[in-house]
C-alpha positions as a printed Julia matrix, in Angstrom:
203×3 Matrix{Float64}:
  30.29  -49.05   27.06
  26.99  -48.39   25.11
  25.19  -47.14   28.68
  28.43  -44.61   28.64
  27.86  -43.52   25.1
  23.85  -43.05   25.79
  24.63  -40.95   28.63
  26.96  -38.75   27.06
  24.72  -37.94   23.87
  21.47  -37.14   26.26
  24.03  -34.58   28.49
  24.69  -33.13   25.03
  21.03  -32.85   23.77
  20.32  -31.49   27.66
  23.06  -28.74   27.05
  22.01  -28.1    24.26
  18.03  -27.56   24.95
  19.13  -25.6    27.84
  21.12  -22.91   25.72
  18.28  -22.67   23.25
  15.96  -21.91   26.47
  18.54  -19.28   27.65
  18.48  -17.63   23.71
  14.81  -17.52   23.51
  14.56  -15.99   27.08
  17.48  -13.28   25.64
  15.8   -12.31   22.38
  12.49  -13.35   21.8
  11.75  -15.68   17.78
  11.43  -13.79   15.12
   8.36  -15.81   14.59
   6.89  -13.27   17.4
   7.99  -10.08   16.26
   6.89  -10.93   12.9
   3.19  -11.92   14.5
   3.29   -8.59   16.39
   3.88   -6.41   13.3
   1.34   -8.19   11.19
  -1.18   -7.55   14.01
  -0.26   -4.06   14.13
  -0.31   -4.01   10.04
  -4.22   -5.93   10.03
  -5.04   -2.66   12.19
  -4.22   -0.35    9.39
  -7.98   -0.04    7.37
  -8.67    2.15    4.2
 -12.47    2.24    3.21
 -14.66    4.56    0.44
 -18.05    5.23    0.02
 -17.65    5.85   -3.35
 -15.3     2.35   -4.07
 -16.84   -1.17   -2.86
 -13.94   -3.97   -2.0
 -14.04   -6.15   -5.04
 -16.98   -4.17   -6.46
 -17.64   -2.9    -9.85
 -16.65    0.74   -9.76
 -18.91    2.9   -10.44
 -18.78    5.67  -14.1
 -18.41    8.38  -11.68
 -14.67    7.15  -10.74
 -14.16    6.19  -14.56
 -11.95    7.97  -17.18
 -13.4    10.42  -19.46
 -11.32    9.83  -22.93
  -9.87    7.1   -25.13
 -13.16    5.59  -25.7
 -14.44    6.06  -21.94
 -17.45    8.21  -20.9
 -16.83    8.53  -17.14
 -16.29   11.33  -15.06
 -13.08   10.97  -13.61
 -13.53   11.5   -10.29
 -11.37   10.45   -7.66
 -12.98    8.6    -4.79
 -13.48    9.89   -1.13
 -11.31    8.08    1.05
 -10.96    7.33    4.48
  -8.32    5.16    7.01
  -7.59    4.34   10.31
  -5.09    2.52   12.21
  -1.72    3.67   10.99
   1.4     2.41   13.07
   3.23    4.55   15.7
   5.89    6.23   13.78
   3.77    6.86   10.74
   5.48   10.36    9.56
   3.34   10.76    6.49
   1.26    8.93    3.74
   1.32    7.88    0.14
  -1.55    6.62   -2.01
  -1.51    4.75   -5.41
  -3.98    2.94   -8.03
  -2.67    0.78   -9.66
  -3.81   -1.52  -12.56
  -1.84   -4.89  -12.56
  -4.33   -6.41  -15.4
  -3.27   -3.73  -18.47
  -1.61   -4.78  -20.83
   1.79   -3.19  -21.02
   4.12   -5.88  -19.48
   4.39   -3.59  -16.24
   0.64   -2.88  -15.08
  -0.64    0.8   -15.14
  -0.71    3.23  -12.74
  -3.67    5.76  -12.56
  -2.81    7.76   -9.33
   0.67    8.83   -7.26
  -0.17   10.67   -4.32
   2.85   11.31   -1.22
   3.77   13.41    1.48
   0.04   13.47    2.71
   0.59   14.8     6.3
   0.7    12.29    9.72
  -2.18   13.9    11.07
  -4.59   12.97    7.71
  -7.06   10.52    8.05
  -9.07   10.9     5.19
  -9.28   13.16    1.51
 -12.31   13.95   -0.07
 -14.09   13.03   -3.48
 -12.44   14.85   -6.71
  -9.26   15.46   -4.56
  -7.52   13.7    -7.04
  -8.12   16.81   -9.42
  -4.73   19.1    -8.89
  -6.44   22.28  -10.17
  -9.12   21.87   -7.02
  -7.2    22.16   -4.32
  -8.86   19.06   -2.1
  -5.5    17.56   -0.98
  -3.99   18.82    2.48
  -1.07   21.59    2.05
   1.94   19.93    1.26
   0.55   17.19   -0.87
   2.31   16.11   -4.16
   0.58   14.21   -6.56
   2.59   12.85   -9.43
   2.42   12.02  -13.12
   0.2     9.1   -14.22
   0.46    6.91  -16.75
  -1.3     8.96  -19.05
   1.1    11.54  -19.0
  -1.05   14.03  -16.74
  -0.92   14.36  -12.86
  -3.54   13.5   -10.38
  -6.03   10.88  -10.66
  -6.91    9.01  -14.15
  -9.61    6.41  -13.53
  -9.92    3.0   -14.83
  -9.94    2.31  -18.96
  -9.45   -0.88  -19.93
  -9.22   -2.09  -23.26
 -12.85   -4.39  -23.82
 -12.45   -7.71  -22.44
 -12.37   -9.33  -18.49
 -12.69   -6.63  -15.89
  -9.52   -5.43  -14.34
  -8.1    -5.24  -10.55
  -7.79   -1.64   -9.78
  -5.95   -1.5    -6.44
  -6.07    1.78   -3.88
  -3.06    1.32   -1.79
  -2.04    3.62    1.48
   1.08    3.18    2.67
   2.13    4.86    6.12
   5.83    5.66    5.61
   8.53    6.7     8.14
   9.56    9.53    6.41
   7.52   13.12    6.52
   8.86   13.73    2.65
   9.59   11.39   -0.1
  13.13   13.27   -2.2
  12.01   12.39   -5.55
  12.1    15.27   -8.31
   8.49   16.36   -8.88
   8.32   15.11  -12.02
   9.2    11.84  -11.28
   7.91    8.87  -12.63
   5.78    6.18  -11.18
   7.89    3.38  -10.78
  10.45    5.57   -9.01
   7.9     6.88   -6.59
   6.9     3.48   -5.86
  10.33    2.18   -5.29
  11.05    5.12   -2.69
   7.13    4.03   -0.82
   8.0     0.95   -0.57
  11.71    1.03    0.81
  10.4     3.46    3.46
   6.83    1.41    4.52
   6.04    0.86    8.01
   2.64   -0.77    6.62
  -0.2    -0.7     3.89
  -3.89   -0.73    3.34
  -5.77   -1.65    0.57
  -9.35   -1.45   -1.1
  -9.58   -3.15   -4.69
 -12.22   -2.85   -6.99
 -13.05   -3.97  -10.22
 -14.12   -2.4   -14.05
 -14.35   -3.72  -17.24
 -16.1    -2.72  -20.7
């Protein structure tokens, strides 16, 4: 009786293995297609002459009021790498360290064409003109639009984060005065992937 018991359980594992083989062969784990859009993520590559990873960054990129004496430049920028469907960019800055309960963001760039791979120093200055033609870049938290570099209150250096994220969308429909957070919402629920380059500033 026991040898008809064993026999039945192991035809019941064996089934079972054997459907599990069939499933995998069917649709492949979602271990794999996970693995396959990481790779194609750890492709993606944003660098800057101007902005070291996890370097100090330098006066040139800092902001020029509320006790800082930079001179507000925006970094030059340049990436590589961005995922087959990529319909246009975004780029942020974003300051997780201030103290406001919700970080602060210095710089809201979207709809940065496909075909860009790159946007010069002091772009980040709307009244210059350096971003490509169709380019919207949105209010701060300072109030103002374009780029507003790092100003920390005195104390540990802060985490200032330069984020490109290749989106599957060529426009973002956001009102043009829209704030950060909702900017940030509509990049990320329309990412195919995202770079980064962090650097670091403190007074």
């Amino acid at each position: 009786m026991r040898r008809t018991q064993w026999s039945a359980s192991a035809w019941l594992v064996s089934t079972a293995l054997a459907a599990m083989a069939v499933a995998v062969a069917a649709d492949p784990p979602a271990a794999k297609k996970s693995a396959a859009g990481t790779a194609a993520a750890a492709k993606f590559k944003l660098v800057s002459p101007d902005i070291g990873q996890g370097k100090t960054i330098a006066q040139d990129q800092v902001f020029n009021n509320f006790g800082c004496k930079g001179k507000n430049l925006s970094p030059a920028l340049f990436w590589s790498g961005a995922p087959a469907g990529t319909k246009s960019f975004a780029l942020t800055m974003y300051d997780p360290d201030a103290p406001t309960g919700s970080g602060f963001w210095h710089w809201v760039v979207y709809n940065i064409p496909a075909s860009t791979e790159s946007v010069p120093a002091e772009a980040g200055d709307p009244k210059k003109k350096g971003m490509p033609v169709g380019t919207v870049q949105g209010r701060t938290d300072f109030g103002t639009f374009g780029y507003g570099g790092p100003c920390p209150p005195a104390g540990k250096p802060h985490h200032y984060y330069f984020r490109l994220f290749a989106l599957k969308v060529d426009k973002l429909d956001v009102p043009s005065d829209a704030t950060a957070a909702l900017i940030g919402f509509n990049i990320n629920a329309n990412t195919l992937a995202k770079a980064e380059l962090m650097g670091l500033y403190g007074r």
